[in-house]
N, C-alpha and C positions, 0 to 999 in steps of 0.2 A: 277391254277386259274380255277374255273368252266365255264363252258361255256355255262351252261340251267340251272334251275330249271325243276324237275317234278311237273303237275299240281298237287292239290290238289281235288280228285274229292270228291263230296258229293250228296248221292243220297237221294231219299222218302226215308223214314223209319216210321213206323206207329208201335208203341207198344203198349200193355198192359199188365198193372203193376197190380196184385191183393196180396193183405195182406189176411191170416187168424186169428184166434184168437189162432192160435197155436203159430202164428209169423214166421212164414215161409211167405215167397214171391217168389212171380213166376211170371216172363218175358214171356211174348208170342210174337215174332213175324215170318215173314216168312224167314228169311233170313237163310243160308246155310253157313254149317260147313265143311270146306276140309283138315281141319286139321291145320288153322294158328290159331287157340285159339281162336275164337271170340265169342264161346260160356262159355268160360273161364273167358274173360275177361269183358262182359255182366255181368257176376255173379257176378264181381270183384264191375263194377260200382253201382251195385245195393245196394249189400253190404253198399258200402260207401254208397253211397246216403241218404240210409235210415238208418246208424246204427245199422246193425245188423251185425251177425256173418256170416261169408260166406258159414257156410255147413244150412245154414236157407234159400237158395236161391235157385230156381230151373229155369233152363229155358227151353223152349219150341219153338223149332226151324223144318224148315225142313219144313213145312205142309204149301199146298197154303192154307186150311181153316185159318190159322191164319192171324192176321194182315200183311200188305202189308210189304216185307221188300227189304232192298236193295243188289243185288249182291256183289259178292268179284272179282272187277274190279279195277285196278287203285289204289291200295292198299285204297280204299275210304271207305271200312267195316264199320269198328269199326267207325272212325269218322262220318260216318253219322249217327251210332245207337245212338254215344254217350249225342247228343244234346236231340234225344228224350226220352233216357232213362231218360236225367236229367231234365227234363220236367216235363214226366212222376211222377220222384222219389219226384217233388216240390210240386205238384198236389198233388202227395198223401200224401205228411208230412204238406199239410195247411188242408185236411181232416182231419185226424190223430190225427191234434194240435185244431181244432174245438173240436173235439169229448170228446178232454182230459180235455181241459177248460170246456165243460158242467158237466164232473165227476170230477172237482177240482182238476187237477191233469196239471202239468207244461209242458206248450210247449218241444217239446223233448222226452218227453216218451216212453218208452218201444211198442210199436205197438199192441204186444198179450195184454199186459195188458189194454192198452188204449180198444182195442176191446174189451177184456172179460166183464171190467169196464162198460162198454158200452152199452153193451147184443149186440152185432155184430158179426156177423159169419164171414165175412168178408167185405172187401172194394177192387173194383173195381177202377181204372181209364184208362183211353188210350189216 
């Protein structure tokens, strides 16, 4: 019979999500890699998120000039990145699906394309 629960910690996480019209996506934020996967699996949710294939994803970690991120305390990583990557990935698929509705083209679509379609070099969110 257990006799605790470990809390569940969750910290700031501040990202940014940018698409180009290659279709490649890149994660930026501050948080630090020691080798449990978290920039592994950042790549993983983005992937999802957005639909696309996982070697189209890059991320960018490590550097205080990036977005504010949260330490690897309390096994709390990933779960606090996770809320805002998928924020993030929302943000950028209601951009996305604006842009493709204005070139006739269905909620859903390809991201390069939506962009190219577009005359877009890229799209930002954080």
């Amino acid at each position: 019979m257990a006799a605790a629960i470990p809390p569940s910690w969750e910290f700031v996480a501040n990202v940014q999500l940018t698409v180009d019209a290659t279709g490649s996506a890149t994660l930026a934020c501050a948080f630090h890699e020691m080798g449990m996967g978290t920039a592994t699996v950042v790549g993983q949710m983005v992937a999802d998120c957005l639909g696309v294939p996982l070697e189209r994803v890059s991320t960018l970690y490590g550097d205080s000039d990036l977005p504010m991120g949260p330490g690897a305390g309390g096994s709390g990583q990933t779960a606090s990145l996770a809320g805002s990557i998928e924020k993030a990935c929302r943000a950028m698929r209601k951009r996305l699906d604006a842009l493709a509705s204005k070139a006739g083209m269905p909620d859903g679509s390809d991201p390069a394309e939506v962009l190219t379609r577009s005359g877009e070099r890229s799209l930002t969110v954080e």
